[in-house]
C-alpha positions as CSV (number, residue, x, y, z in Angstrom):
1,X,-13.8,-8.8,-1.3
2,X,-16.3,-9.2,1.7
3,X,-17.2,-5.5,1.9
4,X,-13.4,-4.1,1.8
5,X,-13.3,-2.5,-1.8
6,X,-9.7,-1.3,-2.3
7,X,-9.3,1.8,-4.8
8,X,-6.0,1.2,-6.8
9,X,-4.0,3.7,-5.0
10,X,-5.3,2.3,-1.9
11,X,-4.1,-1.1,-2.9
12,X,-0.3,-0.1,-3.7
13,X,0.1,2.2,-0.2
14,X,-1.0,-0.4,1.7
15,X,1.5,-2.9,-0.2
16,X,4.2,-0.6,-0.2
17,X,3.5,-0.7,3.6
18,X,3.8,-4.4,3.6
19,X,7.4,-4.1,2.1
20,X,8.6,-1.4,3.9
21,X,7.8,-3.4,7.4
22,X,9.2,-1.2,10.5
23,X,10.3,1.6,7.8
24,X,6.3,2.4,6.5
25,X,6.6,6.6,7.3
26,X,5.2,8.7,4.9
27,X,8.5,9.7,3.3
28,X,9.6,6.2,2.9
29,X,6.0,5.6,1.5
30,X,6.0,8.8,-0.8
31,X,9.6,7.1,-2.1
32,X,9.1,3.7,-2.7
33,X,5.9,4.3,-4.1
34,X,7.5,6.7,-6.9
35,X,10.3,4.2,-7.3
36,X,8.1,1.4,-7.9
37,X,5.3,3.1,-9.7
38,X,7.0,5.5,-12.2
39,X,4.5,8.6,-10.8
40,X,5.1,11.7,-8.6
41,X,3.3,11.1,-5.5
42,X,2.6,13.4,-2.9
43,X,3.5,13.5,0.3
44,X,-0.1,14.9,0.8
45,X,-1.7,11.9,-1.0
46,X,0.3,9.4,1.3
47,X,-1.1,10.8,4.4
48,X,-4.7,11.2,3.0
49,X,-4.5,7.5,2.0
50,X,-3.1,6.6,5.1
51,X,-5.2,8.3,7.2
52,X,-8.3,6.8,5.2
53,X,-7.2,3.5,5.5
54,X,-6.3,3.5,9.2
55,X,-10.0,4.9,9.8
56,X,-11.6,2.0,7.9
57,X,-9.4,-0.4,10.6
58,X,-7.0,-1.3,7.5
59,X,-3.8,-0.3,9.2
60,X,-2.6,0.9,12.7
61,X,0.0,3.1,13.5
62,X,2.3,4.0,15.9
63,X,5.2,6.6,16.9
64,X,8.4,6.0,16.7
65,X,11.1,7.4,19.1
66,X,11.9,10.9,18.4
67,X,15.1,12.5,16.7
68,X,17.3,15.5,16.7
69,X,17.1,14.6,13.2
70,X,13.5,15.6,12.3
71,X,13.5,18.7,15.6
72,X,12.5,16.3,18.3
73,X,9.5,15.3,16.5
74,X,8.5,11.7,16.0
75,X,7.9,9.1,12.9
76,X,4.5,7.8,12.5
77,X,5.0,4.2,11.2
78,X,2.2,2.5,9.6
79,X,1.5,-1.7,9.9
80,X,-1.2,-3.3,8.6
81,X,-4.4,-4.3,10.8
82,X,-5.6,-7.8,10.4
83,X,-8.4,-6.6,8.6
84,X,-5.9,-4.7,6.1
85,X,-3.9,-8.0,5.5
86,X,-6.8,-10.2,4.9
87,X,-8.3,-7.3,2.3
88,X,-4.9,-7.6,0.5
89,X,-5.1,-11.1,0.2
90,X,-9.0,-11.1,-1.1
91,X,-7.3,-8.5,-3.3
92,X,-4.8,-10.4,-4.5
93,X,-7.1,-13.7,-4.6
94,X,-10.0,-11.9,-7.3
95,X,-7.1,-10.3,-9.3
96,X,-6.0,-14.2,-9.7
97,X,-9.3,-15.5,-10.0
98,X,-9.8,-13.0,-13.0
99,X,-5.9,-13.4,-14.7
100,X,-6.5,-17.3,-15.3
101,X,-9.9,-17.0,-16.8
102,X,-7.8,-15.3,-19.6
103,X,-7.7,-17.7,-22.3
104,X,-4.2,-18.5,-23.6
105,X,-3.3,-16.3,-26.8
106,X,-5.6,-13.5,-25.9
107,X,-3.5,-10.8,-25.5
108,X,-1.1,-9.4,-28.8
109,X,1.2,-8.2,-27.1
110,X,4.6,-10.0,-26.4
111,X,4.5,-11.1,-23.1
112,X,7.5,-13.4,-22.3
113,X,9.2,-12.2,-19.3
C-alpha cells in the first residue's frame, strides 16, 4: 500500500465517509458505522479515528453552517483527501489481489450468495 497502512477500523470510517458524501459528521459516522457493522461504536472512537486520519493527510474537513438545532454550533464534515482515496483503492486492490489467489473449493463453508 505504498506506505499508507490502514488499521481495519481505519479502513471502514473512511468508507463509511465515502458513502455518506456531504453527510460524513461524526454522528452520521457513529450510525452508519453501527448499522453496517453490527458493533457499538463510539462517538469517541469516530472522532479519534477521524482526527488520526485527517493528520496523516487522509481526509479534510470542513464546517458546515451552523443550526439552532445543535445551539448555534457547527457540523464538522469529513471528505476524503486524495491521498485517502488512493489508500482506499490500494486497499481495496491487495484485498483483491489476495481473494483470487484463493483456490476454488477452499473454504467449507457455504458460500453462495
Amino acid at each position: 500500500m505504498k506506505g499508507t497502512h490502514l488499521g481495519e477500523f481505519e479502513e471502514i470510517v473512511m468508507l463509511t465517509i465515502a458513502a455518506l458524501q456531504r453527510e460524513a459528521y461524526g454522528l452520521a459516522i457513529k450510525k452508519e458505522l453501527e448499522e453496517q457493522t453490527g458493533r457499538n461504536v463510539t462517538i469517541s472512537a469516530v472522532h479519534t479515528a477521524c482526527n488520526r486520519l485527517e493528520i496523516k493527510g487522509l481526509l479534510s474537513a470542513e464546517f458546515g453552517e451552523k443550526s439552532d438545532k445543535r445551539g448555534g454550533k457547527r457540523k464538522k464534515i469529513y471528505s476524503l483527501s486524495l491521498k485517502g482515496q488512493q489508500a482506499l483503492l490500494d486497499a481495496q486492490e491487495l484485498r483483491q489481489r489476495l481473494w483470487v489467489r484463493i483456490p476454488p473449493g477452499s473454504f467449507q463453508l457455504d458460500v453462495s450468495w
